[in-house]
ZAMI-929783 format. One record per residue (C-alpha): x, y negated, z negated; residue in one letter. Coordinates in steps of 0.5 Angstrom, whole numbers. Layout:
BEGIN
MIDREN	xx	yy	zz	type
MIDREN	X	Y	Z	A
...
! end
This chain:
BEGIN
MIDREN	xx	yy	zz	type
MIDREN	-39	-113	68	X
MIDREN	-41	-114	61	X
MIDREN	-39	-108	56	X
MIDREN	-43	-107	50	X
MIDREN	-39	-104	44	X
MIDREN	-42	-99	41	X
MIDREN	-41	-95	34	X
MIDREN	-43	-88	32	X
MIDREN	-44	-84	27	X
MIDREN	-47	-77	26	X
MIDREN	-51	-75	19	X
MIDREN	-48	-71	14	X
MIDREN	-54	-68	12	X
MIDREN	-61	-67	13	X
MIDREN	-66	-72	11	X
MIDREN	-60	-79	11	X
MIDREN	-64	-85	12	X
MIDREN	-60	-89	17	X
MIDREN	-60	-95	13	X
MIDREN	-56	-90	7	X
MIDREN	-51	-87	14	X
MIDREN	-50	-94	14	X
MIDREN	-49	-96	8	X
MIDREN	-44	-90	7	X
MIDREN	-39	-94	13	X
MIDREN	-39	-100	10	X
MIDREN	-44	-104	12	X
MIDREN	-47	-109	8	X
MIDREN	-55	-110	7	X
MIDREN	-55	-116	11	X
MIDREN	-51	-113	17	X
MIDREN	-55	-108	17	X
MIDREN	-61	-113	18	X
MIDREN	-58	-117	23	X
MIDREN	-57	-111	27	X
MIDREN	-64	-108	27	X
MIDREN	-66	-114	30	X
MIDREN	-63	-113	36	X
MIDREN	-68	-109	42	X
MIDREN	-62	-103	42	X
MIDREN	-59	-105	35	X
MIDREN	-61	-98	32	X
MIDREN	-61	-92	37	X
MIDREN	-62	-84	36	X
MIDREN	-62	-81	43	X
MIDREN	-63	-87	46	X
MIDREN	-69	-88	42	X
MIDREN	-70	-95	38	X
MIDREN	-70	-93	30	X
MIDREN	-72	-96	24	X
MIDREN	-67	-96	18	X
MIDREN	-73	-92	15	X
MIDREN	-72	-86	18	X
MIDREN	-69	-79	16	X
MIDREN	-64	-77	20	X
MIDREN	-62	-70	21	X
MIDREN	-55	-68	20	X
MIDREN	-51	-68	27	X
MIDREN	-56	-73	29	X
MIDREN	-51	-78	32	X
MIDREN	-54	-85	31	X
MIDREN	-51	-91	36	X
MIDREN	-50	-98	34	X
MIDREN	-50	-104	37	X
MIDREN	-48	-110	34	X
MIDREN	-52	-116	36	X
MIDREN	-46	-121	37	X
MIDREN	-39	-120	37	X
MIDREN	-40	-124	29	X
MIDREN	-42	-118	27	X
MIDREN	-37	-113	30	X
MIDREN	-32	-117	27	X
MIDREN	-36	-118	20	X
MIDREN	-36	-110	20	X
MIDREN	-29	-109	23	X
MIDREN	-25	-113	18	X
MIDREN	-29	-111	12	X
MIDREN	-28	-103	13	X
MIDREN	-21	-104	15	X
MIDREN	-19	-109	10	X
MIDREN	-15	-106	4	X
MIDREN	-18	-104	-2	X
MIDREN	-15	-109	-6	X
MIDREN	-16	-115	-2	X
MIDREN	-23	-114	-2	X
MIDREN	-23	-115	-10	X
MIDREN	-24	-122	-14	X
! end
């Protein structure tokens, strides 16, 4: 049996992109482009979404990354600490 690993995140306020929701959680701009391009990358109620779309707040938005490369990407950077992401 395969498991798919899914984040989520919920809109903080009405008219949030999800490509800024995304941002605000650390993804890079380049993950984020990685991941749309998955057939279910980008999920809203089981819905495929653009990066354009406004969301509403409490809308729950469902990422799958396209690989375990991009969930490890995304872990160790929003898990590294501050320091150690700076040159």
């Amino acid at each position: 049996m395969n498991h798919i690993i899914r984040h989520s995140y919920a809109a903080s306020r009405d008219g949030q992109t999800v490509e800024e929701l995304l941002r605000s959680q650390g993804y890079s701009k380049s993950l984020i482009n990685r991941v749309k391009l998955t057939d279910d990358g980008l999920m809203i109620r089981g819905e495929k979404v653009y990066t354009t779309r406004r969301m509403q707040a409490g809308d729950w938005l469902d990422v799958a990354p396209a690989g375990g490369s991009l969930l490890r990407a995304h872990r160790s950077h929003a898990d590294a600490p501050l320091h150690s992401l700076r040159r």
